[in-house]
N, C-alpha and C positions, 0 to 999 in steps of 0.2 A: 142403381144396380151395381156399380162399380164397388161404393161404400159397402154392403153387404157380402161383396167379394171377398174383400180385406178383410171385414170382422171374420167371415166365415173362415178363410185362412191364417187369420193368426189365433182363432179358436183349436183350429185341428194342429198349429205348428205346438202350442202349450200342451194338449195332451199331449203328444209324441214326446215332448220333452219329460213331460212327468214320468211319464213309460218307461222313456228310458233309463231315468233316474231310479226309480225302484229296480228296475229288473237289474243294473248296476250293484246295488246292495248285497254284498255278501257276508254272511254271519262270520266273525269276528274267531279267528284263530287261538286257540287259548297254549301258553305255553308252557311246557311243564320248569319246575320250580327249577334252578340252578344250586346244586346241591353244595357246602358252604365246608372246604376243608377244614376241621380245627386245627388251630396255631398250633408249633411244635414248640416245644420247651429248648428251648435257648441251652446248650449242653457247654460247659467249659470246653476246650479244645485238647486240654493235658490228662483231664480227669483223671484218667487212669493210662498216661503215656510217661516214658519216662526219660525220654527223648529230651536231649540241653542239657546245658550246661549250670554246673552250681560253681555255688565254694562255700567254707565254714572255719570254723576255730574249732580247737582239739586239746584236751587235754589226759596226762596218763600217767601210768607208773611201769616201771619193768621188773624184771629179775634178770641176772646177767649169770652165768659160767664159762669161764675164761681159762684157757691151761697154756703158759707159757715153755713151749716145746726146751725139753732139756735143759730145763734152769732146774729142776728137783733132782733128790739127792740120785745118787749113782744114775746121774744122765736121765731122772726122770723128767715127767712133766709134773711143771707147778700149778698146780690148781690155787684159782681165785676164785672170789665169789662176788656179788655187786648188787647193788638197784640205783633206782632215783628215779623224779621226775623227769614230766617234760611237759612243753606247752607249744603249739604250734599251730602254722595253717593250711589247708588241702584247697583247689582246684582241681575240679576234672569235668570228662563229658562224658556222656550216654547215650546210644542209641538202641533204640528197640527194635529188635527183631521179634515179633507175632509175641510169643510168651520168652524168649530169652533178651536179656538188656547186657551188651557187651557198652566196653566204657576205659577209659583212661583215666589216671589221676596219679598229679603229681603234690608233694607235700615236703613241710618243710617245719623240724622242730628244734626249738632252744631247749637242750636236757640238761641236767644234773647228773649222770650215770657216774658213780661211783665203786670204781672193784677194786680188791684189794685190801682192802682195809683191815679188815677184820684178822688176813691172811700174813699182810708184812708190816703190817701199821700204818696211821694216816701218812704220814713224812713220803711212803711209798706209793700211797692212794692213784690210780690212774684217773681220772678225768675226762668223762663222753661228754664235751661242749654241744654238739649239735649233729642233727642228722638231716637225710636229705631223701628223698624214696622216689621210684617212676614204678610205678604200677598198672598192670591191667589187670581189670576186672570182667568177672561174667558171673551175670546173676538174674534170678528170677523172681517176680511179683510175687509177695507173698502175705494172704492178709492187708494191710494197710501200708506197708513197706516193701520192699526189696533184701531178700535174701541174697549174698553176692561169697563169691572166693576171690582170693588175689593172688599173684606172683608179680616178682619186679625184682629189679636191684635198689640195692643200699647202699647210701657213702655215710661216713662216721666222721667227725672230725674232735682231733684230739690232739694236747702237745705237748704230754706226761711223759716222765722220764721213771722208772723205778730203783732211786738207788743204790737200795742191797742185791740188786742183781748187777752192780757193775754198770749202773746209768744205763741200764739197758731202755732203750727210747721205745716208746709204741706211739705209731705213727699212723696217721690216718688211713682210713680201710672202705674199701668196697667188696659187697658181700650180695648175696640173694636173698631172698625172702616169698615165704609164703604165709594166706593167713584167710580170715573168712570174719564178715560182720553183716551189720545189720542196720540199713535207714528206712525207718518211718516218716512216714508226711503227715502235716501238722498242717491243715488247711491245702491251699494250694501250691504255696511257695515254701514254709520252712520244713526241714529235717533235722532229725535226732534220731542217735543211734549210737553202735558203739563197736568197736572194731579189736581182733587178738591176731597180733603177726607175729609170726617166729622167724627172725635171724639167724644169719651164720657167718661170718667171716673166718676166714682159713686163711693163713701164710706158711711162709717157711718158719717162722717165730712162734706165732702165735694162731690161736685158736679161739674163735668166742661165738660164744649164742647167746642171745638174745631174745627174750620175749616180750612184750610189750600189750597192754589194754586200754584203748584208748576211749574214752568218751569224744562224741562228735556233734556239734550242733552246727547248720548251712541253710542254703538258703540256695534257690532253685529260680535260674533266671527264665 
């Protein structure tokens, strides 16, 4: 009697357990897909910023007129005339404002400038050794480049004497300058382009302008 107990109770304990095992089963949540961003393309960070710093080599020719105040006849002024090379180098920086790129740049060239010549003869020739420029620039993206204006001062260095004016000395000058060019990009980093400034130094002696066309090739850090 005992033994029929047991079987009989461990018979009803397995259903219950089955029971509950099923009635446990619940159908299986299904999730919806997790939808997959496409990768974004990898953008340079300057593409089109113009922000930093460069520098480059320069080369150019000028045209000069010069009028030595009251050295011509009856207390006039003597007109000269000039050109020459030059070859030089530039540093400067940029920063971008939305579409306007403001900027500094300082430069520095070994010339040739020759005046006079033609006017008192070589013996008299003045001699423009070298120049030296601080400029600020503002300019805007234009096409593949920067369209840009400049102003600044200029120093001249020279150490010509003209002797049929009585060793009269022309002596080194600083002067202002304004002018307007153009750099293009060449990939990411190089530039090319090319630059026209006009000169002026004014004293109590003398008088001179200067224009100058420079080719420019740099490099963008």
């Amino acid at each position: 009697m005992r033994l029929k107990f047991i079987a009989a109770a461990t018979a009803a304990f397995g259903a219950f357990t089955m029971t509950a095992q099923a009635g446990s089963l619940a159908p299986a949540v299904e999730q919806p897909p997790v939808a997959m961003m496409p990768a974004q393309p990898v953008m340079p960070a300057r593409a089109g910023d113009w922000t930093g710093a460069y520098a480059g080599l320069s080369i150019g020719g000028s045209d000069i007129d010069a009028a030595v105040k009251g050295a011509g006849e009856n207390g006039s002024d003597l007109a000269l005339t000039g050109d020459g090379g030059s070859t030089g180098l530039f540093a400067g920086y940029n920063y971008q404002l939305g579409n306007i790129v403001v900027g500094v740049e300082f430069d520095f060239d070994a010339t040739n400038y020759r005046v006079g010549e033609d006017e008192v003869g070589p013996e008299n020739t003045v001699v423009v050794e070298a120049t030296s420029r601080l400029k600020g620039r503002v300019g805007v993206p234009l096409g593949n480049g920067l369209a840009y204006g400049v102003a600044g001062i200029v120093g001249a260095s020279t150490n010509s004497v003209i002797p049929a004016l009585g060793n009269f000395a022309v002596e080194d000058g600083v002067g202002y300058l304004l002018g307007a060019g153009y750099d293009m990009r060449i990939g990411d980093n190089l530039l090319a382009g090319g630059e026209v400034l006009y000169h002026e130094f004014d004293d109590d002696n003398l008088n001179v302008e200067v224009t100058t066309f420079r080719l420019r090739v740099g490099y963008r850090f």
